[in-house]
N, C-alpha and C positions, 0 to 999 in steps of 0.2 A: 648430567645429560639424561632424558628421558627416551627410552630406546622399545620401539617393537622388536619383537623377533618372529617369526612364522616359518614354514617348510612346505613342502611337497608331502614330504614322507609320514606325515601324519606325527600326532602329537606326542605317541612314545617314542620315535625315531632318534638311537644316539645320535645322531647330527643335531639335530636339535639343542639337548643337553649342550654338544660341544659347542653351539653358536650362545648358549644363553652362559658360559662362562667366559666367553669370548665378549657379553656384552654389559657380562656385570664387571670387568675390567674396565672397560671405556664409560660405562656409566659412573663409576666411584660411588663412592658412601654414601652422598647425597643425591645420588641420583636413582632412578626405579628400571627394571627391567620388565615388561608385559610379555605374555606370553600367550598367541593366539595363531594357532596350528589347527590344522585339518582332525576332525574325528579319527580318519582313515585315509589313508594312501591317498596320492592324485597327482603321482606321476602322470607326466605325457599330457595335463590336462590345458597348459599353456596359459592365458588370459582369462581362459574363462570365469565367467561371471553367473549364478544363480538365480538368472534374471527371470524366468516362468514362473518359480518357486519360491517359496520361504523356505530358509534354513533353522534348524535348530542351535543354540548354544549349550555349552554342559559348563559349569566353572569346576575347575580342578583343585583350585585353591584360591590363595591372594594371589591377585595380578598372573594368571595361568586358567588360560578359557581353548574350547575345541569347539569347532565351529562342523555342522553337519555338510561341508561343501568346500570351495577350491581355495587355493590360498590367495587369490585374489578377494574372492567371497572375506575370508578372514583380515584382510588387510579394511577389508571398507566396515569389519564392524568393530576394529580396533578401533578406526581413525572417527568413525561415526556413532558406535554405542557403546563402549565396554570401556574405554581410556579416560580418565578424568582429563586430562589435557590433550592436546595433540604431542606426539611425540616429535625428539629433533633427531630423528634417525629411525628409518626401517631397516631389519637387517634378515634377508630370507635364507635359508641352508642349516645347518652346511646337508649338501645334496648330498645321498651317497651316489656318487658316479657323476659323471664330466658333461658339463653341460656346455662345450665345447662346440663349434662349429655349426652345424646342423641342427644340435641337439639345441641348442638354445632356442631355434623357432619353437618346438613343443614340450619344454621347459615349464612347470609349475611353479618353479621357484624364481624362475625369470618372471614369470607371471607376477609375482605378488611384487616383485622391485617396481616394475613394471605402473603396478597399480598406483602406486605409493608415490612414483615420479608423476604421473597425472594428476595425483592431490597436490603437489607441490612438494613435497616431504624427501629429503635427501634421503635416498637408497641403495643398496650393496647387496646385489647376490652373489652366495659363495658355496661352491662344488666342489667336492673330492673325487678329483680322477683314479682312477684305479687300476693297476698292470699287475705285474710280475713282482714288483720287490717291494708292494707294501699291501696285499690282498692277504696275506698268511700273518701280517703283524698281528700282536695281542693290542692295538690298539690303530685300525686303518685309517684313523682321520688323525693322526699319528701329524702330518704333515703343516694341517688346516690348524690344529691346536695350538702348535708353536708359532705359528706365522702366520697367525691369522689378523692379529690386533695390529701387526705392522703393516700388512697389506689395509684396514681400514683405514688405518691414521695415514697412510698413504694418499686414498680417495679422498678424506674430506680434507687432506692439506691440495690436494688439486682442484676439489670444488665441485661443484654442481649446477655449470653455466646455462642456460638456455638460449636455444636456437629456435628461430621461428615458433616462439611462445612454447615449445617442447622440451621440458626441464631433463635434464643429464642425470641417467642410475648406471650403475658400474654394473658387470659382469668378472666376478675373480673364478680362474679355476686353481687347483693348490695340484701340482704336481703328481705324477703314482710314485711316489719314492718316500722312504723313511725321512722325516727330519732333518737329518743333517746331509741330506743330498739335495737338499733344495739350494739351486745356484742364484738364488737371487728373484728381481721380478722387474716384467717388464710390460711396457705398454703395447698391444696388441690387437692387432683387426678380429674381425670373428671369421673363421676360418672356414675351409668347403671341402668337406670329405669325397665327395663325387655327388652324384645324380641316384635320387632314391636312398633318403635315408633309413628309410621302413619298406619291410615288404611284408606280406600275409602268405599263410601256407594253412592248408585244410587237412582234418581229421574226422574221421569219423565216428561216432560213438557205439558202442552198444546198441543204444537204439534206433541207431541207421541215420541220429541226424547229424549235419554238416557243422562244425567250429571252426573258428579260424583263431588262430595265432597269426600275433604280429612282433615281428623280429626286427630287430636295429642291426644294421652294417657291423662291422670289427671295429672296436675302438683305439686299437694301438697303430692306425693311420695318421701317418700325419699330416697336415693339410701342410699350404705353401709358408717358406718364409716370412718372418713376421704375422703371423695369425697365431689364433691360441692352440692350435691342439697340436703343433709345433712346438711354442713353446714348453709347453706342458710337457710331453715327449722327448725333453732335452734337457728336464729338471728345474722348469723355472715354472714362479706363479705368472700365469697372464691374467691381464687387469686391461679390459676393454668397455671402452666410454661407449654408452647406448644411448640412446631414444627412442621413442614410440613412433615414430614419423616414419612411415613405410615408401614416402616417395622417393621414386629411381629420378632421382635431380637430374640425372646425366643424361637420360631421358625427354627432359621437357623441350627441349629446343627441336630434338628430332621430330617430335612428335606434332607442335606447335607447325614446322614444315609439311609435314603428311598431312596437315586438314587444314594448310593452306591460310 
């Protein structure tokens, strides 16, 4: 098996490391791992795409490139310049922290799954949530490391169906708990922490001018039964089936009524 790997957190980021022996497991002897991550951080940066701009590439080695832009950016120049073949598997993370609920709308790491599902290419994003009993471990992805390759081989034994020509990328979050508190894993909606996931608060500097900080909600809330940041909050992986198709179905009929 021929496997991308890419991140949010930028190309030194141990998540990285842990998703790329997470993929040279599932790739085997004969298979190749690439490796095409962000220069620099890009949290929060979601979908986006480097579309005004040209990006820079740097190669770090064989089959390990940093791309100057989003990990979406990085997924279209794995799949489009850097890959001698196309890959049969993208695999984005491991995030540090939970891309859980809310957070998945502005998610970089959902971004590049994301991307990867629009070329066609079977994809898996994968998060480490973080609380109280596994923030202080000597190793926090502690959780995602031992159970990570189960939770793949999970996804591609369920597939990657499409609907309405919109191919199917998974969403995994890995529990905040050590290893051996993970209770299993289960399939799960994407979950809704409340209203306003981000807000902004101002400072001002030395020089009298205005910054702003943008701050995320508490993340040891848990949303409703069966969604993820429940699950995850109760020690289990949640593993939620995506697509890029933003239409509210539920919607169409009413709306079809109102303009008559």
């Amino acid at each position: 098996m021929n496997i991308l790997i890419t991140n949010d957190d930028g190309i030194m980021a141990p998540g990285l490391e842990v998703l790329r022996g997470l993929a040279s497991q599932l790739a085997g002897p004969k298979g190749e791992v690439w490796t095409v991550a962000p220069q620099s951080e890009q949290s929060g940066v979601g979908h986006c795409i480097s579309y005004s701009k040209p990006v820079l590439v740097h190669q770090y080695g064989p089959r390990r490139f940093a791309v100057e832009g989003s990990p979406a950016d990085c997924v279209l120049a794995g799949l489009n310049e850097l890959m001698q073949l196309q890959p049969d598997l993208v695999l984005s993370g491991v995030n540090k922290g939970n891309n859980s609920a809310e957070n998945t709308v502005y998610s970089g790491t959902i971004g590049a799954a994301m991307e990867a599902a629009l070329a066609g290419i079977p994809a898996i994003a994968m998060s480490q949530f973080y609380g109280p009993e596994n923030s202080e471990l000597a190793d926090s992805f502690e959780a995602s490391s031992v159970h990570g390759v189960a939770a793949i081989q999970a996804c591609l034994k369920a597939g990657f169906a499409r609907a309405n020509d919109y191919a199917l990328f998974y969403n995994i979050n890995f529990p905040p708990v050590p290893a051996t508190g993970v209770l299993g894993m289960k399939s799960v909606a994407q979950g809704y922490r409340g209203d306003g996931a981000f807000s902004a608060s101002a400072t001002t500097s030395p020089s009298g001018r205005k910054f702003l900080f943008m701050h995320g909600k508490p993340q040891q809330v848990p949303t409703k039964k069966g969604t993820d940041a429940a699950a995850n909050l109760a020690g289990y992986i949640s593993i939620t089936p995506m697509r890029a198709n933003l239409t509210a179905h539920d919607q169409l009929g009413h709306l079809a009524h109102t303009l008559g």
